[in-house]
N, C-alpha and C positions, 0 to 999 in steps of 0.2 A: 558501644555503637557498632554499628554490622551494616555493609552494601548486601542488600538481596536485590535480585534478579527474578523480575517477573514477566511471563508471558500474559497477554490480555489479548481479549476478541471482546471487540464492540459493536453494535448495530451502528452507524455514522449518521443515521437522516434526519435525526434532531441535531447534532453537532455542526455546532460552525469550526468544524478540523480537529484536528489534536491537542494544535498548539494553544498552549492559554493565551486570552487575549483581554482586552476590556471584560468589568464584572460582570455587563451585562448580557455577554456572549456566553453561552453554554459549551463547553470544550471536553474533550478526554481528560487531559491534561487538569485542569481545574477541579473534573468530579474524582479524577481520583487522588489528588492531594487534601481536597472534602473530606475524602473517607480518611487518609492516611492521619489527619488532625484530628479526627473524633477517637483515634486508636491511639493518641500520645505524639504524635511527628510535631518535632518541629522545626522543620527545614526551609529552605525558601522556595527550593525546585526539585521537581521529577527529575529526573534526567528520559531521555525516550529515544528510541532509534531512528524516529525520524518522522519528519509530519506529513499529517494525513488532511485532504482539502477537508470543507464541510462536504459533510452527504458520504463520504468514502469510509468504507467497512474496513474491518480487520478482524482475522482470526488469529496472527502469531504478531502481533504489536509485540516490541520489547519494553518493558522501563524500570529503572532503579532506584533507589533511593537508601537513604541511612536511618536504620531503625533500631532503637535497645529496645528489643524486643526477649520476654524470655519465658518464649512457647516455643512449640514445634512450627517446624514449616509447612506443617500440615492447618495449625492455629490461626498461624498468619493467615493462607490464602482462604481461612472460610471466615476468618474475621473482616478484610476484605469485601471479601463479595458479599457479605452482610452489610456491607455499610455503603455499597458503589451501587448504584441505580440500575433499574435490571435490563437497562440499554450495554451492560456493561460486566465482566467476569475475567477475573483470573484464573487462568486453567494451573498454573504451575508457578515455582516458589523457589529457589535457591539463593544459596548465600553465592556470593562471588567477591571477586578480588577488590581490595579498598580503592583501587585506582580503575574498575571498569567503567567503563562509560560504553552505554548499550549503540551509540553513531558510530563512537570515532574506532571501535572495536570490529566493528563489524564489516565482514568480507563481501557478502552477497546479500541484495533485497530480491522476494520474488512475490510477485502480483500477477493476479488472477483479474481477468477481465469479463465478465459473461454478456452476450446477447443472443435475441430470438427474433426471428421474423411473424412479423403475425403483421396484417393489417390492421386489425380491432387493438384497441388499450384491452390492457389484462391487467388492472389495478395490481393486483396481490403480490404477482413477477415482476410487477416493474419496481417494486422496490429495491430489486437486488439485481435486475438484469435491466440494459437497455436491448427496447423493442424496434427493430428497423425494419425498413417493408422499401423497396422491393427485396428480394431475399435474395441472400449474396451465394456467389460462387464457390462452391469450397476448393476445388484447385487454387482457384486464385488466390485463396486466402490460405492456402501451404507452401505454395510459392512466394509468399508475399513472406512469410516468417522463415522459411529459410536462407533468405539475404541477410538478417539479422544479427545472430552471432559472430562475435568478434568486435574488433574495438573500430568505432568510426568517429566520425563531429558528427553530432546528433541536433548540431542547430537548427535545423528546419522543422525538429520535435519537443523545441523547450528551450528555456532558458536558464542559466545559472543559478544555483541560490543567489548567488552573491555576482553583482555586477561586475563585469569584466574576467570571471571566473571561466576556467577550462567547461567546454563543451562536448571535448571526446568523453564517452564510455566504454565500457566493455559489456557486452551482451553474453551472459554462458550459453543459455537458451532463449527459445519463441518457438513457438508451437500453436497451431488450433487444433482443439479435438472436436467432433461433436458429441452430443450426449439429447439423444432423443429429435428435438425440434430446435436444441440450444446449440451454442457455439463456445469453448471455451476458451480463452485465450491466456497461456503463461509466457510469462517473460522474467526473465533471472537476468541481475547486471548487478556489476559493485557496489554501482550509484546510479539513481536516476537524476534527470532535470528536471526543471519544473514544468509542469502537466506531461513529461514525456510519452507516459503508459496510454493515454487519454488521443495526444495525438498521435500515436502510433495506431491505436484499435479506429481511430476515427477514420485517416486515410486508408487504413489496409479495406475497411469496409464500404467507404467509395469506390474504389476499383475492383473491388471484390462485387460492386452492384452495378459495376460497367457504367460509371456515371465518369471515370476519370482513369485514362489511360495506364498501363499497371508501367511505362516506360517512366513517368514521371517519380513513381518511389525509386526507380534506380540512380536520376538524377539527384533524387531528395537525399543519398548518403552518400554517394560522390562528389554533389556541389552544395549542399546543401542548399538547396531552392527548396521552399515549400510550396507542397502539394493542392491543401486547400486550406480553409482558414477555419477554424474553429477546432473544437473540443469533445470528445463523447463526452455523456453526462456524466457523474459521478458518481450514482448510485450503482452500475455497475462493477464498479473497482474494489477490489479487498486485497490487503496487505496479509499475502500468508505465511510468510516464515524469513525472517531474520537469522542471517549465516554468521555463526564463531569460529574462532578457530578452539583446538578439540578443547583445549583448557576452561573455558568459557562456553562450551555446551550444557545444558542439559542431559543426564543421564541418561539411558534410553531406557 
């Protein structure tokens, strides 16, 4: 029996998240222990680097599991992706340490955020990007991501996994680029909170459209006062690369 170490990208907008939940829920999680049962597994759980809401994409997902398996690791990942729904694919395959665990291992998450200004619905885009109209500032919104880095209480952008749980983070990076008519938004932290990515891109993009004072995010990581109330959607967000330390990398 062998811990392998897989990277996965999924589509999320069928997905009610990552995490497996009731039968009746469609999950990451659930379709690829599916697959792993049809190949001989039989475990009770994934292990995963971390969950993903419904609706929310991923291209560098981590997850693990124990497998006697005795093919290549090249066998494994097209055995895999033979048998996991085509909302879903493993790019990569390694063996790793009997005690890894792709959460509690890992140093850094970074998430990708995308939006476009357009008045009109764009069906096709909006699967993967949210669309906001009026169209936002971009000064404001590199200013808005250069406050970011470094370690603050992130309260007024999320809450704890776990009740009564630490609230500071550490941000490495935030950044917006654009890209055409699009906006992209990265953010790298140790850990997030829960919806953090979501209400960060939410408020940077209110005041980035001059609906809400840009003095108020200053207040929101000094006293942690929130800004406004709600959430971007969740079709804009994708999970793209979970940080090891070198032992527990991928080769390049």
């Amino acid at each position: 029996m062998v811990r392998y170490q897989i990277i996965l990208a999924y589509d999320g907008t069928e997905f009610f998240g990552s995490q497996r939940q009731a039968k009746s829920r469609r999950t990451v999680q659930g379709e690829l222990e599916n697959a792993l049962r049809k190949m001989g597994w039989a475990g009770n759980s994934v292990l995963m680097a971390g969950r993903t809401d419904a609706g929310v994409h991923a291209s560098g997902q981590v997850a693990a599991f124990d497998l006697g398996w005795n093919h290549s690791l090249e066998d494994l990942r097209n055995a895999l992706n033979a048998n996991l729904p085509a909302e879903m694919a493993v790019s990569r395959v390694r063996t790793a340490p009997a005690d890894f665990h792709p959460r509690f291992n890992a140093t850094a998450r970074l998430y990708r955020y995308c939006i476009f200004c357009q008045r009109n619905r764009d069906p096709l885009r909006e699967r993967y990007a949210w669309r906001v109209y009026p169209d936002v500032d971009g000064e404001i919104l590199h200013s808005l991501a250069a406050m970011l880095p470094g370690k603050f209480d992130f309260a007024a952008f999320g809450s704890p996994p776990r009740p009564g749980g630490s609230t500071e983070r550490h941000l490495m990076q935030a950044s917006w680029q654009k890209q055409e008519d699009e906006w992209i938004f990265e953010v790298q932290a140790n850990a997030f909170l829960y919806h953090m990515v979501r209400r960060l891109v939410l408020t940077q993009v209110v005041i980035a459209q001059k609906k809400v004072p840009a003095e108020k995010f200053v207040r929101a990581l000094a006293e942690q006062v929130e800004v406004t109330s709600g959430i971007a959607p969740s079709n804009g967000l994708t999970l793209v690369e979970v940080s090891y330390p070198d032992n527990l990398k991928f080769e390049i």
